[in-house]
Structure formats: structure tokens, C-alpha cells
N, C-alpha and C positions, 0 to 999 in steps of 0.2 A: 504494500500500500504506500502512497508515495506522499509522504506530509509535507512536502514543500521543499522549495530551497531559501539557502539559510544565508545570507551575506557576512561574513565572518571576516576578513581583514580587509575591509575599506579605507582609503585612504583620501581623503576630498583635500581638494586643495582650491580653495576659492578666490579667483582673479577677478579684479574691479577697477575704477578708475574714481581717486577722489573728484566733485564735480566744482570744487571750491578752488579754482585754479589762485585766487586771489593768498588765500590761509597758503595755499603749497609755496607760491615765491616768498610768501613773510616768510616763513620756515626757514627755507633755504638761504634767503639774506640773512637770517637772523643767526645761521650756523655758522657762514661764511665768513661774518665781521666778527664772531664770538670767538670764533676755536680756531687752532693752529689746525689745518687739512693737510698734516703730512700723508705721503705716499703709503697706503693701505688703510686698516683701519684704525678708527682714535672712539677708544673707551670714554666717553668724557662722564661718565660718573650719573648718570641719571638712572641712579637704582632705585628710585620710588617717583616714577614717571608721572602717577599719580595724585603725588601730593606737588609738583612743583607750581610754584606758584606764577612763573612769565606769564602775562597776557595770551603770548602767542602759541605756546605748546599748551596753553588751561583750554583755548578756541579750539587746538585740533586734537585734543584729547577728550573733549567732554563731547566735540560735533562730529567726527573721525572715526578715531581709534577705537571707545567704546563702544558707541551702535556698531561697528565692524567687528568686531569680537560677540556680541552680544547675538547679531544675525548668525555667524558661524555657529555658536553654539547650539543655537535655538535650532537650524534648519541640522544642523550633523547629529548632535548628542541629545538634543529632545528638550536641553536643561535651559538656565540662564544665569547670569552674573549676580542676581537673588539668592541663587544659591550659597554664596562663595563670599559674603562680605569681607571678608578679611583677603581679598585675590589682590594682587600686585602688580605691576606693571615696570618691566627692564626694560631700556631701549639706548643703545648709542649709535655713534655715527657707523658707515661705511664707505671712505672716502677711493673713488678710482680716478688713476693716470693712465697715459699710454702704457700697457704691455701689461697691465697687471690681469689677476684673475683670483681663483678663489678655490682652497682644494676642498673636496669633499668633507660635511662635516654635520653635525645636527647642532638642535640646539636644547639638548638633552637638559632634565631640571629642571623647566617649564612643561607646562603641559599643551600648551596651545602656542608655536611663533607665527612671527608675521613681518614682512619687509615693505615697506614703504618708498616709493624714488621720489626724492624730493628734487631731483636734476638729472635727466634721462636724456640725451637727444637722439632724436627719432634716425639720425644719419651715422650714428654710431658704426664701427666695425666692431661684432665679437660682441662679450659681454651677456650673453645670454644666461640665465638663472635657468638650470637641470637640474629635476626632480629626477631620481631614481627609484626603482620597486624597493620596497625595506623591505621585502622576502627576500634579499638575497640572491642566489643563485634557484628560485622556484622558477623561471623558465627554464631549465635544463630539462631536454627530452621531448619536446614539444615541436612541433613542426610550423613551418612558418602562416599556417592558417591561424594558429594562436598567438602568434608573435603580439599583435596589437592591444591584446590583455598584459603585456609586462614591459610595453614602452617605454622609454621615458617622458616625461612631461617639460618640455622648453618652453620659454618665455623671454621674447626678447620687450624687455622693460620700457617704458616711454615715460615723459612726469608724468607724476599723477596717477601710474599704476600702483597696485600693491598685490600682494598676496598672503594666504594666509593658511594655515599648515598646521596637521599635526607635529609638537617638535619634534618627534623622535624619526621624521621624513628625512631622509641622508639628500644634501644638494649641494653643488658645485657651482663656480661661475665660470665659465670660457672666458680665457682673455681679450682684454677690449682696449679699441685702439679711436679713441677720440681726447676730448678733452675732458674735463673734469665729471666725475659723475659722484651725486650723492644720496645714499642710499640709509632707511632708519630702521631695523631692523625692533622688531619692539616685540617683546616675549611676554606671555601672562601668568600667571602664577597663580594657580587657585586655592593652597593647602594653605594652612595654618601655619603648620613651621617647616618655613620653606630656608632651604641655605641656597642664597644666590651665586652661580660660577661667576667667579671673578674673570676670569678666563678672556682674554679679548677674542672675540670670533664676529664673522661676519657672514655678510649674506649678500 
């Protein structure tokens, strides 16, 4: 008797475009004149994203970040951010030059990430953001009618896209050959006692 089929490792990774072009360049100015943008990434230390108090990151974190985490959860996990008062918010820069790229990596420790471009140009070379299967090596044996179930998932980034991921989804960046590109990478935390990786990583 056949009771159904069961979906058992889903992985959704939900691609958008913030529509606030206006909040995205304050952002990016507002990183640009703040913080030293050396060549790869810069930790700049906003481990409670949530409580900071700037104008401009309180605008794109209360109109943004949260109803974007908020829909994720609600349409993937069934739950909401109601759930979870005491949930957290990581987030620092991801700053690219010519030639750089991004080796594989998650962002284990959070439960939910998420990457933001706050400076994408559309004329870029390279640079694309690669989801891989986190099964592993589960297409081995399969013939290429199933290939399309264990792809990977690319995304070449423009402002104002973002993405948003289970963290324990392993991704890369291809190297990219433009000019500056800046990238916010924001993690959520939904436990009680959470220990944050200090760890500089990027997306």
C-alpha cells in the first residue's frame, strides 16, 4: 500500500531583490566612508545587528532583513520569529577586488544565513555565488536523467539581490574581475545560548 512520498532533505534557498534601491546606496555609502574595505573580507564587529542603533542599518533591518527572515521561515519551517525572542542577528562586510573569490564554506552556528549585495555591477566578470548539494557525494551512481536533482545552484548577484539559506548549505564564490563589490552577509540565531564564531568568513 503506498502512503505517500515523504520530502526528507530539502534544501530552499530563496533569491529576491530588495525594492528600496534608495536604503541599499545609504548602506553602501554609509560602509564605504565608515570602514577600511581592505582586499577580502572585514569582520567589522556587528555581532548584535539587532540592537545597533545607526538610522540606516535600524531602516534596513526592521524594513529588510526581518520580514526576509520572517517570510523564509514562515513559507520553509511553518514557524516565525515569535517563536524565538531571544534570536540574534550576525552580519559583517564582504568586500571584492579584481581576482578574488571565495573557497567553499558554510556558515555553521547559525541556523538560518543570508547574503545581501549592497554593490553588484551587472557587467561584472566571474563572481558568481555556488550552492552545492550538502548530500555530498549522493549523486554517485545515477545516470544523467537525474543529474538535475543534484545540481548546483548559481547566482550571479546584481544590487539589491540577496539570498537566503539554510546555514549549514556549503557555497563558494568564483573569482571576479570588476571593480569593487560589497557584499553583507547576515546570519540568525534563534537559541538561547548561542556562542557566536568569531571566525571571519564570507559569502
Amino acid at each position: 500500500m503506498n502512503k505517500g512520498l515523504n520530502i526528507c532533505w530539502p534544501t530552499f534557498i530563496q533569491v529576491g531583490n530588495v525594492d528600496n534601491a534608495t536604503l541599499i546606496n545609504d548602506l553602501a555609502d554609509k560602509i564605504i566612508s565608515t570602514y577600511d574595505l581592505n582586499v577580502g573580507p572585514n569582520d567589522l564587529g556587528w555581532v548584535d545587528m539587532i540592537y545597533d542603533s545607526d538610522k540606516t542599518i535600524t531602516k534596513f533591518r526592521e524594513e529588510v532583513v526581518i520580514p526576509n527572515f520572517e517570510e523564509y521561515l514562515n513559507k520553509v519551517y511553518e514557524t516565525s520569529l515569535e517563536n524565538y525572542p531571544n534570536y540574534r542577528l550576525r552580519s559583517w562586510i564582504a568586500s571584492y577586488k579584481d581576482g578574488l573569490g571565495m573557497v567553499s564554506h558554510s556558515h555553521s552556528g547559525s541556523q538560518i544565513g543570508s547574503v545581501y549585495y549592497l554593490m553588484a555591477e551587472n557587467n561584472a566578470q566571474g563572481g558568481e555565488i555556488v550552492f552545492t548539494d550538502p548530500r555530498g557525494n549522493s549523486h554517485r551512481g545515477y545516470d544523467d536523467h537525474f543529474q538535475k536533482f543534484f545540481n548546483t545552484e548559481i547566482h550571479m548577484p546584481s544590487t539589491g539581490d540577496y539570498l537566503i539559506f539554510p546555514s549549514y548549505t556549503f557555497h563558494h564564490v568564483q573569482g571576479y574581475t570588476s571593480r569593487l563589490r560589497i557584499a553583507m552577509p547576515i546570519d540568525l540565531y534563534l537559541g538561547d545560548n548561542i556562542v557566536l564564531d568569531k571566525t571571519v568568513r564570507d559569502s
